[in-house]
DOKOLBA-871576 format. One record per atom (N, C-alpha, C): residue number from 1; residue in three letters; atom name; x, y negated, z negated. Coordinates in steps of 0.02 Angstrom, whole numbers, always signed. Each point is the difference from the previous one (the first is absolute). Layout:
   num   residu   atome       c1       c2       c3
   NUM      ALA      CA        X        Y        Z
...
This chain:
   num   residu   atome       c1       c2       c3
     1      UNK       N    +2573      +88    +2125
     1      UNK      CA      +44      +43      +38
     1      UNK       C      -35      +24      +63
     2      UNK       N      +37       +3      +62
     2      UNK      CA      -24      +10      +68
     2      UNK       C       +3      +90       +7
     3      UNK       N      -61       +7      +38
     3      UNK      CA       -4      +92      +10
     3      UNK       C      -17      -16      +43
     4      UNK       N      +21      +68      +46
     4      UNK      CA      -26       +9      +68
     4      UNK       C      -54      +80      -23
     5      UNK       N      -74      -23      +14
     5      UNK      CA      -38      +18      -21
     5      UNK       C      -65       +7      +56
     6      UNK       N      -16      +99       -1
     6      UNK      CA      -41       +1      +62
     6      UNK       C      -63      +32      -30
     7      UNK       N      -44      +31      +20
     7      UNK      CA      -56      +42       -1
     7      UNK       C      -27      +22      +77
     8      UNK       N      -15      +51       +6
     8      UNK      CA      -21      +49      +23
     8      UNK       C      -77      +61      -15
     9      UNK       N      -30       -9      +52
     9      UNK      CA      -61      +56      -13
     9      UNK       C      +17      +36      +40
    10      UNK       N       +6      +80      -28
    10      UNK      CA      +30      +38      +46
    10      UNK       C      -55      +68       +3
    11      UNK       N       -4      +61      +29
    11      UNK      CA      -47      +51       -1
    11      UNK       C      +60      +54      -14
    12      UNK       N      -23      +53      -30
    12      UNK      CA      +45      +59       -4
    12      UNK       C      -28      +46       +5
    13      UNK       N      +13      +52      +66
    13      UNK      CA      -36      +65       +4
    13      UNK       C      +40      +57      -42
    14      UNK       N      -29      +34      -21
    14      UNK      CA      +38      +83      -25
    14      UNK       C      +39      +38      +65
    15      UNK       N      +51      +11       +3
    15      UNK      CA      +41      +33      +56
    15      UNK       C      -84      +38      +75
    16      UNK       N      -21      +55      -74
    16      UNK      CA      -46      +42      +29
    16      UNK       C      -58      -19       -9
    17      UNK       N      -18      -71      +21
    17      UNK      CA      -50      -35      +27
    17      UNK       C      -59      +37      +50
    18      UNK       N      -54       +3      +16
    18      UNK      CA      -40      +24      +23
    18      UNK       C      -73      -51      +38
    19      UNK       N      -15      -28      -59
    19      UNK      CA      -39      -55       +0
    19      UNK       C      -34      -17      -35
    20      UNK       N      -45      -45      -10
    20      UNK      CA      -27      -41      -59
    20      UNK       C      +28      -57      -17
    21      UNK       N       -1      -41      -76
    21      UNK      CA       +9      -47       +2
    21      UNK       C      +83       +2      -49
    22      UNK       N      +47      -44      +26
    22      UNK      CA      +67       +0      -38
    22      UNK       C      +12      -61      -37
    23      UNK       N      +54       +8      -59
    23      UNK      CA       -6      -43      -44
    23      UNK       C      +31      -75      +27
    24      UNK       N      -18      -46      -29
    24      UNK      CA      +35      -74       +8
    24      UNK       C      +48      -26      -49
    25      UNK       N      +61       -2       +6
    25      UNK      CA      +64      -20      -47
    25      UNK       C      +17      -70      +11
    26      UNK       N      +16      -10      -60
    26      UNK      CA      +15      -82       -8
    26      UNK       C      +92       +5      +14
    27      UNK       N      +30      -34      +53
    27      UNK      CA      +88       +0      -33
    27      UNK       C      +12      -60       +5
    28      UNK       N      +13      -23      -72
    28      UNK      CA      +29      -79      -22
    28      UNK       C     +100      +18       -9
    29      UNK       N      +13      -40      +47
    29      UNK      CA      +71       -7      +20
    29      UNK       C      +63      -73      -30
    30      UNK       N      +18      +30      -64
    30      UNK      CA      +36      -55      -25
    30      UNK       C      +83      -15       +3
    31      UNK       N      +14      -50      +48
    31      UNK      CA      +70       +2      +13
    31      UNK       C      +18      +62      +21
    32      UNK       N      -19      +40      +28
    32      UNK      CA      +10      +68      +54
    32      UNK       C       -2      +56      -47
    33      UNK       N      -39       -8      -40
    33      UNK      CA      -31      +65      -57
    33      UNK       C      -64       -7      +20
    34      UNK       N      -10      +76      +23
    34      UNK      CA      -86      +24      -15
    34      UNK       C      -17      +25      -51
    35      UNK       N      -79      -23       +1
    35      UNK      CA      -20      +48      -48
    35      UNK       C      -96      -16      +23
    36      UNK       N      -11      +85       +8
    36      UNK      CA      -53      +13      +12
    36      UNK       C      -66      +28      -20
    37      UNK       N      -59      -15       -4
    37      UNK      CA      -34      +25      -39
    37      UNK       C      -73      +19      +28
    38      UNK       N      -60      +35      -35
    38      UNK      CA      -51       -1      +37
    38      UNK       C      -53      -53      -13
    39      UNK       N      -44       -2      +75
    39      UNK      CA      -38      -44      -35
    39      UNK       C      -83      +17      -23
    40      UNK       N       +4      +55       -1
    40      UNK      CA      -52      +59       -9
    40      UNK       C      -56      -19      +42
    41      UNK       N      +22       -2      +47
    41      UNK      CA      -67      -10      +81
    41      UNK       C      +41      +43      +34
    42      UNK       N      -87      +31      +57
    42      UNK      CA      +33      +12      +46
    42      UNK       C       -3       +7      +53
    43      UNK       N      +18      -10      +85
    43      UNK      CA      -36       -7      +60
    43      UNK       C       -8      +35      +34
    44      UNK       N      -30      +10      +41
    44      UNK      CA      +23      +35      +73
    44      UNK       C      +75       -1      +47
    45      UNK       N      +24      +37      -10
    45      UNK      CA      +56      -10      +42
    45      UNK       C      -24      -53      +68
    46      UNK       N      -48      +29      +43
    46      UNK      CA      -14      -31      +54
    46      UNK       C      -33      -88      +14
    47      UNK       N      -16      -15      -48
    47      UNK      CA      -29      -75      -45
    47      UNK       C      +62      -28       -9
    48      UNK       N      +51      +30      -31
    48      UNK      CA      +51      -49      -18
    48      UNK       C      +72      -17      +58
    49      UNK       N      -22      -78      -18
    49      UNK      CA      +48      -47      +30
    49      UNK       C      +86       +1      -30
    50      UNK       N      +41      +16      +24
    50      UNK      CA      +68      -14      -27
    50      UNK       C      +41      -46      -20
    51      UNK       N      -24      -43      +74
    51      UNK      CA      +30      -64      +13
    51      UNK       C      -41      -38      -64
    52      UNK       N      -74       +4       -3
    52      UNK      CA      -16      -63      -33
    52      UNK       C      -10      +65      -85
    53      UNK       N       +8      +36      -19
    53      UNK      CA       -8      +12      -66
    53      UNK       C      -59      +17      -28
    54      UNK       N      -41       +3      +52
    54      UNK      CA      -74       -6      -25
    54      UNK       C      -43      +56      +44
    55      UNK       N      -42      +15      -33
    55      UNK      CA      -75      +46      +66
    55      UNK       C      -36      -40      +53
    56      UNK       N      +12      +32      +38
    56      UNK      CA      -53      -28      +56
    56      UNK       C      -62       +6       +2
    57      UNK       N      -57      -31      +24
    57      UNK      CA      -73       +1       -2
    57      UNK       C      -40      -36      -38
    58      UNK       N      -60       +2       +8
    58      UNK      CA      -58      -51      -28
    58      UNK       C      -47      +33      -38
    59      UNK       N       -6      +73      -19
    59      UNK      CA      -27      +39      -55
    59      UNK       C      +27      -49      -72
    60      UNK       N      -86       +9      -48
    60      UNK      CA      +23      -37      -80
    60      UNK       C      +47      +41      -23
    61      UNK       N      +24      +37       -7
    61      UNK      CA      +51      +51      -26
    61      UNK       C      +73      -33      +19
    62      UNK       N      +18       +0      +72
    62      UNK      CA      +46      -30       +4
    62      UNK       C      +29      -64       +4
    63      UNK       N      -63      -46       -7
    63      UNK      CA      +14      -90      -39
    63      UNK       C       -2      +33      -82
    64      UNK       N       -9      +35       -8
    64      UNK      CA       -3       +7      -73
    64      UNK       C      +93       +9      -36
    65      UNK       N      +21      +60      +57
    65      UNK      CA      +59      +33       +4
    65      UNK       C      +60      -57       +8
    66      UNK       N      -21      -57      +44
    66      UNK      CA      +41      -59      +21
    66      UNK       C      +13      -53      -42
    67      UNK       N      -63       +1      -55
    67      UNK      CA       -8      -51      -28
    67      UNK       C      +36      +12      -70
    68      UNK       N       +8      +52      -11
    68      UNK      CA      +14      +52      -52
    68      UNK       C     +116      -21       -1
    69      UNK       N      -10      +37      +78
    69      UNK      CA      +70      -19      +25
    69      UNK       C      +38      -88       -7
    70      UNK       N      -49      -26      +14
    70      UNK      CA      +17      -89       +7
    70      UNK       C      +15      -20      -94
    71      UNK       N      -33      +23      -55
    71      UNK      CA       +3      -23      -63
    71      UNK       C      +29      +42      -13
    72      UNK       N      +49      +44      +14
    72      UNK      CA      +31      +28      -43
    72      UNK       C      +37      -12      +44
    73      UNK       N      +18      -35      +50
    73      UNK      CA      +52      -40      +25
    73      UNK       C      +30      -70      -27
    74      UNK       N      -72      -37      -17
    74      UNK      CA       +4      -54      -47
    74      UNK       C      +41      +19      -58
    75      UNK       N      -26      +62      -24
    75      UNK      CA      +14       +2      -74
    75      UNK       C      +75       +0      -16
    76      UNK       N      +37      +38      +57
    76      UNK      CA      +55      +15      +14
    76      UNK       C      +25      -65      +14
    77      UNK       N       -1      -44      +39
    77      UNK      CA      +34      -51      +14
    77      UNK       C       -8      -78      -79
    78      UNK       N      -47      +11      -15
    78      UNK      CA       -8      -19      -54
    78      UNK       C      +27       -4      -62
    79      UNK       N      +33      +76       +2
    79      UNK      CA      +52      +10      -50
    79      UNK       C      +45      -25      +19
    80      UNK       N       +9      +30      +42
    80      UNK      CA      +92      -33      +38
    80      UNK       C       -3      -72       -1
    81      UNK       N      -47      -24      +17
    81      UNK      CA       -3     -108       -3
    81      UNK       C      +26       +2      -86
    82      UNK       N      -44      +29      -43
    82      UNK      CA       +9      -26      -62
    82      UNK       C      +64      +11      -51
    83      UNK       N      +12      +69      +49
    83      UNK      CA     +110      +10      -26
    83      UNK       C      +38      -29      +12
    84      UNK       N      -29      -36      +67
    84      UNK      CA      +67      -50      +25
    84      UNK       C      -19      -49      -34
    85      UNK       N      -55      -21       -7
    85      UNK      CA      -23      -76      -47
    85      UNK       C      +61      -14      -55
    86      UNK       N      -31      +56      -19
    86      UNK      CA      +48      +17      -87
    86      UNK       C      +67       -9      +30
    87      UNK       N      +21      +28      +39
    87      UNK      CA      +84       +9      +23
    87      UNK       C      +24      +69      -37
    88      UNK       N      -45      +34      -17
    88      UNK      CA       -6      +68      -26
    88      UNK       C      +42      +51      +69
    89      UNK       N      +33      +40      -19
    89      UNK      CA      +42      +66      +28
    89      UNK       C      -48      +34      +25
    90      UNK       N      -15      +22      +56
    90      UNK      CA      -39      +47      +13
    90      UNK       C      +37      +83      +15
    91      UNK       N      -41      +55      -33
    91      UNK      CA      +65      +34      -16
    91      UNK       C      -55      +65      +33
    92      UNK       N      +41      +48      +25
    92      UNK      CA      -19      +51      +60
    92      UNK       C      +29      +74      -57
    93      UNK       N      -69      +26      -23
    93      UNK      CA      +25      +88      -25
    93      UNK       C      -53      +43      +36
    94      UNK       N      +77      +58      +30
    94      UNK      CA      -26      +56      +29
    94      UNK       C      -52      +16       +0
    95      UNK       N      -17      +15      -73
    95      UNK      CA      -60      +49       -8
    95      UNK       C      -73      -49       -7
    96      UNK       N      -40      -31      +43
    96      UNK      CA      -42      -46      -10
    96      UNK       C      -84      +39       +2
    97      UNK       N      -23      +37      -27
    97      UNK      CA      -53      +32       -9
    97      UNK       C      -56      -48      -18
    98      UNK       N      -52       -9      +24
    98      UNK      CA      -56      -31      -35
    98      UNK       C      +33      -71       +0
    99      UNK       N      +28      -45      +56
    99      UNK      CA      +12      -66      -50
    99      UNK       C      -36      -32      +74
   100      UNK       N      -79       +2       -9
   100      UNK      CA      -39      -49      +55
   100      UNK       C      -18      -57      -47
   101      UNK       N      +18      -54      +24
   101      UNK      CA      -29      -66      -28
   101      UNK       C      -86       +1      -40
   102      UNK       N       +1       -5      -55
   102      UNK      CA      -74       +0      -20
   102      UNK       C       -3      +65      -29
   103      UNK       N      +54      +35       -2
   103      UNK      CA      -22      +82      -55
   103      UNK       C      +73      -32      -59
   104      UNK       N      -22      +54      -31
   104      UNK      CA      +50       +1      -51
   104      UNK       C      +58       -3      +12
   105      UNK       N      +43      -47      -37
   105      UNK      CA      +58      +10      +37
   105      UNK       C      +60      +71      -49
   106      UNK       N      +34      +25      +36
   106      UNK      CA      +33      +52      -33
   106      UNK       C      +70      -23      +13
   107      UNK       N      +49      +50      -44
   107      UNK      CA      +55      -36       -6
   107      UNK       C      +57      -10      +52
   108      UNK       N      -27      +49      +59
   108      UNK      CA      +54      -15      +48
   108      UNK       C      -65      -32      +47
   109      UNK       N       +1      -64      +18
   109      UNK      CA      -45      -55      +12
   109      UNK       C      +45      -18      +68
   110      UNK       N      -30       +3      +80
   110      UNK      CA      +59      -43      +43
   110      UNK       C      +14      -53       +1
   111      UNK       N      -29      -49      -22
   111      UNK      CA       -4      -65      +10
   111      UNK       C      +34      -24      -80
């Protein structure tokens, strides 16, 4: 079965932001359902790229941060290859807490 199927690395500041470093959210987009989650990193506002999803710079920390981002991009697309394999339903619930590729999966799972 055909999905129109996206991902996204996105940053989210707290309204009353100040400075320091803000969190990085994963939003996997299925057939025009989101569902978003964290990816428990986190950057510099000023480091991060929008357009490309990722931190900017050549500090080990942030190839660390990128590389971190890229396999749990794999991991994500990985699943999705192997639902469609199956011809498996891919099915989108609200409440998606904790469902990063490679942790436990819980019962409202996005993928």
């Amino acid at each position: 079965m055909k999905t129109n199927f996206s991902l996204l690395f996105y940053m989210k500041k707290q309204k009353n932001y100040q400075s320091g470093k803000a969190p990085i959210y994963l939003r996997i987009t299925v057939d025009g359902k989101r569902c978003e989650v964290t990816t428990g990193r986190c950057c510099d506002p000023v480091q991060w790229n929008p357009t490309s999803g990722r931190c900017n710079g050549k500090k080990e920390e942030t190839k660390s941060l990128n590389a971190y981002l890229d396999d749990l991009q794999n991991k994500v697309f990985e699943a999705h290859r192997q639902l469609t394999e199956k011809d498996d339903t891919i099915v989108y619930y609200a409440d998606s807490r904790h469902s990063i590729p490679g942790q436990t999966v819980h019962p409202n799972f996005c993928l």
